[in-house]
C-alpha positions as CSV (number, residue, x, y, z in Angstrom):
1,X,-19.8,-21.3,-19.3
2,X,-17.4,-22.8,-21.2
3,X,-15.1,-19.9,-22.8
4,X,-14.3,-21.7,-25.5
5,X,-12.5,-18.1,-27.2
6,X,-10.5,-15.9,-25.1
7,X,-9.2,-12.7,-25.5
8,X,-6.0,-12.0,-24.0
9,X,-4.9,-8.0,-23.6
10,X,-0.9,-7.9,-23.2
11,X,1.2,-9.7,-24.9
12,X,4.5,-9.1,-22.3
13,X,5.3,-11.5,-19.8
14,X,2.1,-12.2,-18.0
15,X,0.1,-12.2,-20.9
16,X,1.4,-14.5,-23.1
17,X,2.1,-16.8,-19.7
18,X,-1.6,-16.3,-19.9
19,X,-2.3,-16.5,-23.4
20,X,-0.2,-20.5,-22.8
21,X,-2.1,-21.8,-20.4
22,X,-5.3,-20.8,-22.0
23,X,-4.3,-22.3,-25.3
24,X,-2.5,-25.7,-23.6
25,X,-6.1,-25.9,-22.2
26,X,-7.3,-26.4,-25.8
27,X,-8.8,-23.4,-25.9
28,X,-8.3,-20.9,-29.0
29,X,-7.2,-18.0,-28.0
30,X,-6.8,-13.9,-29.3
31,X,-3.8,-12.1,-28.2
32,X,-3.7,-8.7,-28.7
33,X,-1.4,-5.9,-27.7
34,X,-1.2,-2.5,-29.3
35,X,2.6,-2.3,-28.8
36,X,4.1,-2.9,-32.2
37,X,5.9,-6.0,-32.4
38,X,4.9,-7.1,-28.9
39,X,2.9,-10.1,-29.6
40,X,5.4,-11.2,-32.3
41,X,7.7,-10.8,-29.1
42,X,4.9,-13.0,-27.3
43,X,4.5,-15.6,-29.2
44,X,8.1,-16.2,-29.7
45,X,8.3,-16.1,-25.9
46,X,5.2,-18.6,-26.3
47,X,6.8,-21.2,-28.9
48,X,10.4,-20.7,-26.3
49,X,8.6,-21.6,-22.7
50,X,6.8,-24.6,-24.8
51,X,9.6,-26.0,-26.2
52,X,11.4,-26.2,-22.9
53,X,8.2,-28.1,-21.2
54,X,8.4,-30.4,-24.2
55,X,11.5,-30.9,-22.9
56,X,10.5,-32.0,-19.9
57,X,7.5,-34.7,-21.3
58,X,5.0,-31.4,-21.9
59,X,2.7,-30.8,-24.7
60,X,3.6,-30.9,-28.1
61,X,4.5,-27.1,-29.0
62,X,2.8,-26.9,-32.7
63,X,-1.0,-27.5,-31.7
64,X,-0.7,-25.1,-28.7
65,X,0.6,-22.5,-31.0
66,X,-1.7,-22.7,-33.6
67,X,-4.8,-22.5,-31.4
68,X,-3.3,-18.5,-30.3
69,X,-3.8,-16.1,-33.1
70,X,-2.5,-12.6,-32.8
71,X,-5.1,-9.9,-33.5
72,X,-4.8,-5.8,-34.7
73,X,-8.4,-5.4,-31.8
74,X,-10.5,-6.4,-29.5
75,X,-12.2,-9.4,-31.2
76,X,-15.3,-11.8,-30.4
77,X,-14.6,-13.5,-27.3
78,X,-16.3,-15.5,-24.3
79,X,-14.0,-14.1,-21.6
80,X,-11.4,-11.4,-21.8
81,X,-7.9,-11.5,-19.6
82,X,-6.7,-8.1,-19.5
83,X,-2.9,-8.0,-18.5
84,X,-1.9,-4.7,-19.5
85,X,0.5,-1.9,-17.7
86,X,-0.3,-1.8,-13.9
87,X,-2.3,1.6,-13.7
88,X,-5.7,2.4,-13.4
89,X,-6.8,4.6,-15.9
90,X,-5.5,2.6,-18.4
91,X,-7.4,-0.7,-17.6
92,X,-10.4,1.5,-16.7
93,X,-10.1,2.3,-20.4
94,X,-9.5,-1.2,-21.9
95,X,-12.4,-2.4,-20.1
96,X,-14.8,0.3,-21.2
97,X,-13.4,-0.7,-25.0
98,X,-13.8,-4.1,-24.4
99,X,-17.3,-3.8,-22.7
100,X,-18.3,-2.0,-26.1
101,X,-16.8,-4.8,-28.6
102,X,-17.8,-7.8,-26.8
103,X,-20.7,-9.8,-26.7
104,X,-23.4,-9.6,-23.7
105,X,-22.2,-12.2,-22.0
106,X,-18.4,-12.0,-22.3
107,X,-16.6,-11.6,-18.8
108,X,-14.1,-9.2,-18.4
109,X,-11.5,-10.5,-15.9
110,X,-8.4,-8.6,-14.7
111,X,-5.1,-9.7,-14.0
112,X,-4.6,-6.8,-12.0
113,X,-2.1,-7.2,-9.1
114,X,-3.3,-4.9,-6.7
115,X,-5.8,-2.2,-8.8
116,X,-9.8,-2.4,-6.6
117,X,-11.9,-4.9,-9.0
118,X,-14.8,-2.4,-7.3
119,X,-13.4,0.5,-9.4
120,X,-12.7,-1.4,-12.7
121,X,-16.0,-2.9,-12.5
122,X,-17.6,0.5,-12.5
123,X,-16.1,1.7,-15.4
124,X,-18.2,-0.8,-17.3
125,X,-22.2,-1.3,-18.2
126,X,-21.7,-5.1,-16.9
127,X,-19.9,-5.0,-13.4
128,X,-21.7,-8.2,-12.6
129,X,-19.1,-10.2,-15.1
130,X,-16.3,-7.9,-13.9
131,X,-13.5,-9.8,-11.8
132,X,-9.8,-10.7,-10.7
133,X,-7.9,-12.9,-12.0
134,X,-4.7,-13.1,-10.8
135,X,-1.8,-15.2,-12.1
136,X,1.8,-15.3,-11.1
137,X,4.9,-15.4,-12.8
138,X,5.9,-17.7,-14.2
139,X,2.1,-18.2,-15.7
140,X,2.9,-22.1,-16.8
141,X,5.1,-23.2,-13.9
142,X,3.0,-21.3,-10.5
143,X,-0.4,-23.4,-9.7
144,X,-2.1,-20.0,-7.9
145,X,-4.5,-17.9,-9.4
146,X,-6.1,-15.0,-7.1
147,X,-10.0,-14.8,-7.9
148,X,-10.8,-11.3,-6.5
149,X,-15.0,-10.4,-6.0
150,X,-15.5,-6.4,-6.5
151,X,-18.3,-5.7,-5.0
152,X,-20.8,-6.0,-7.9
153,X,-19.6,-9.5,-9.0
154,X,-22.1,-11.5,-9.2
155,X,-22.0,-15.2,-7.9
156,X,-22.0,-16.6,-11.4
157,X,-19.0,-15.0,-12.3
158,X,-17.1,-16.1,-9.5
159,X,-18.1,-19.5,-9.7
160,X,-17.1,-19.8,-13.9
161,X,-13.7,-18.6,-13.3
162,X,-13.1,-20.7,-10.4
163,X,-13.9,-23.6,-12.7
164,X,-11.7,-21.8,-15.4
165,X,-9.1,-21.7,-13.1
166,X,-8.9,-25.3,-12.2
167,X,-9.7,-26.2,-16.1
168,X,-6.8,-24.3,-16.6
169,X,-4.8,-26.8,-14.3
170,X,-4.2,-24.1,-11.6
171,X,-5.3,-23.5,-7.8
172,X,-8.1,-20.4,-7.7
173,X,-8.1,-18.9,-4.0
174,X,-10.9,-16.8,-3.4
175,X,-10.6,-13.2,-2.1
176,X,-12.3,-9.7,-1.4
177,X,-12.0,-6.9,-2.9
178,X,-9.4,-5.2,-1.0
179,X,-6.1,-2.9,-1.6
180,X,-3.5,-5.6,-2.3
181,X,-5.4,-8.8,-2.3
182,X,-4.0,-11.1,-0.4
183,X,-1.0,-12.0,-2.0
184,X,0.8,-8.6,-2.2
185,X,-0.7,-7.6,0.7
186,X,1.8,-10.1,2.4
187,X,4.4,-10.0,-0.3
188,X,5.0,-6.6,-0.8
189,X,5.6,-4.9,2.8
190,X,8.7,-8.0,3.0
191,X,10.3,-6.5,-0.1
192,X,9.8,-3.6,1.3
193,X,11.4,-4.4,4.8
194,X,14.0,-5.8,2.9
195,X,15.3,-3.1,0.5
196,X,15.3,-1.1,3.9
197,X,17.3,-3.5,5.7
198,X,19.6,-3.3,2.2
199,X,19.1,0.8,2.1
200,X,20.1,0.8,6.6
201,X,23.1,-1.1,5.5
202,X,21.9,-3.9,7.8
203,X,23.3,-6.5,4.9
204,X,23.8,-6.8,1.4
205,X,21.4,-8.0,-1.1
206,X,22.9,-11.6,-1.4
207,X,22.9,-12.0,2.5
208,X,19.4,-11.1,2.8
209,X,18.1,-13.3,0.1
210,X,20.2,-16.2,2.1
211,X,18.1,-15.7,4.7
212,X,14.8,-16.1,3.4
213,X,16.0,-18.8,1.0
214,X,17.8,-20.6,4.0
215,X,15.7,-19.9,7.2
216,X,12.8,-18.9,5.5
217,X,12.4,-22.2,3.0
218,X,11.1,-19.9,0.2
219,X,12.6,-20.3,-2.9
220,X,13.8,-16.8,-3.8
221,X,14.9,-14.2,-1.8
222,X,13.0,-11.0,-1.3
223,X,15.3,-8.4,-3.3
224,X,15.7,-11.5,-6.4
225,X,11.9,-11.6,-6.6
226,X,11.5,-8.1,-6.5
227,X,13.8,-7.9,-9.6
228,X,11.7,-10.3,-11.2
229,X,8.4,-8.7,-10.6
230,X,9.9,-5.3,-11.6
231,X,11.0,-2.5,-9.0
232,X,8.9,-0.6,-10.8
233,X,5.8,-2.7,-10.0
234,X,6.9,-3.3,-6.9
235,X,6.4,0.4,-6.4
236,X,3.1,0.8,-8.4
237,X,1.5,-1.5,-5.9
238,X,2.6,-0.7,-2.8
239,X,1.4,3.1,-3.8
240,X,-1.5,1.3,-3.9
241,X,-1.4,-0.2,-0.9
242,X,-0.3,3.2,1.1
243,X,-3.2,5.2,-0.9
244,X,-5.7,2.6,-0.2
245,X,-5.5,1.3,3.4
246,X,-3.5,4.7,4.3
247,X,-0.9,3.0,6.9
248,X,2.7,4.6,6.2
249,X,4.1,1.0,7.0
250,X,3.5,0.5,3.5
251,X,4.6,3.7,1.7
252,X,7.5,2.3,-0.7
253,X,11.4,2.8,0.4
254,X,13.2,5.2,-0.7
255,X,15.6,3.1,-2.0
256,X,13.2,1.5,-4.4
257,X,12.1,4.5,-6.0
258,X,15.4,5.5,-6.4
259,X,16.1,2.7,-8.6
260,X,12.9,3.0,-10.0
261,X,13.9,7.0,-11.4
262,X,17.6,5.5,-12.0
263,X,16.2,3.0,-14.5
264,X,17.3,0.3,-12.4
265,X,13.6,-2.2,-12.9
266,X,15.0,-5.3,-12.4
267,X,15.4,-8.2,-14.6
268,X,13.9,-6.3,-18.0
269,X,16.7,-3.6,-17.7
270,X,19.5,-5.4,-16.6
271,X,19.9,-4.4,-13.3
272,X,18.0,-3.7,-9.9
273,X,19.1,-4.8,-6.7
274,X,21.3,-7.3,-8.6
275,X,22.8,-6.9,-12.4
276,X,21.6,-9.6,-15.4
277,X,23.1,-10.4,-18.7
């Protein structure tokens, strides 16, 4: 399959990340978002990341740009990207929506960073061509995309997004459908650990992100990338996490959900566990 239109659900951060990639690919592509003013918000956000990988010897902005159009609904489309809020209900009810508007053989793919594929899939009448597709943030700059199986995708699903995926110039990693995925399965009990070590007064937040940066060799430190993922995110998943696999190692500290009430998300309010212009 070749998806030569694609429908992109979300215009915030991950979608239009999405929505760019797609569209450098030379792919057209429909953004839609039923926040007013959010994919006016996207695709300034769009025309901004391009200009600085022109910059850098990228693609020229203007043809990537015009091959996105923003769009009031669901519209015809080869392969839906849904990356809308992180809960449950609401994707199960974009996917139903999007099952009904699009054509037989659309796929309906989820950018879902923790939610069971298993349980989205069901929500539709075509849970063969439901499935994961998980990018990170920054969408342009990070190679890995997380292609999750529920447990009624069917192997021809799998194997077109993989394709898509590397098409799309990224890294597709296969996993099962489990709580978490791999990736925040990993990631998410370490911010964890470390808001506790922050919350135990074992060190404070620019000490432990030394460490991991430092001894650890990763380029962020935990509490930094937890502010750019969103504390409240953070928290969504690892309730996720604790709900599905039912271990209290991975109930979320207290301190992060006292941010979370406080306001305190991160990078898109200003402050979390560090403060932002």
């Amino acid at each position: 399959m070749s998806f030569d239109r694609v429908l992109v659900v979300g215009a915030g951060q991950m979608g239009a990340g999405i929505a760019q990639v797609v569209a450098a690919s030379g792919r057209d592509v429909l953004l839609h978002d039923t926040l007013p003013g959010a994919t006016e918000r996207g695709l300034e956000a769009i025309a901004t990341s391009l200009g600085k990988l022109h910059q850098k010897g990228g693609p020229d902005p203007g043809p990537v740009l015009d091959r996105i159009t923003a769009v009031e609904s669901i519209g015809e489309a080869d392969l839906m990207i849904e990356a809308i809020v992180e809960n449950a209900e609401a994707k199960k009810e974009l996917l139903r929506a999007a099952d009904d508007a699009l054509p037989a053989h659309a796929i309906l793919a989820s950018n879902t960073s923790s939610i069971p594929i298993t349980q989205l899939a069901a929500a539709t009448s075509r849970p063969a061509q439901v499935v994961g597709m998980h990018f990170f943030n920054p969408v342009p700059v990070l190679a890995l995309v997380e292609v999750i199986r529920a447990e009624q995708t069917s192997d021809e699903t799998v194997e077109a997004i993989v394709a898509l995926a590397r098409d799309l110039g990224k890294t597709p990693a296969e996993a099962n459908d489990f709580p978490g995925f791999v990736s925040n399965r990993i990631l998410m009990p370490f911010i964890n650990e470390a808001a506790y070590a922050l919350m135990e007064g074992v060190a404070e937040p620019e000490a432990i992100d030394t460490v991991a940066r430092l001894g650890f060799a990763h380029p962020m430190g935990p509490l930094a990338l937890a502010d750019l993922i969103g504390l409240d995110t953070c928290v969504a998943i690892m309730e996720v996490l604790h709900e599905g696999l039912g271990d209290p190692k991975y109930a979320p500290c207290p301190l992060l959900r006292r941010h979370v009430a406080a306001g305190r998300l991160g990078r898109k309010s200003g402050r979390g566990f560090y403060e932002y212009g």
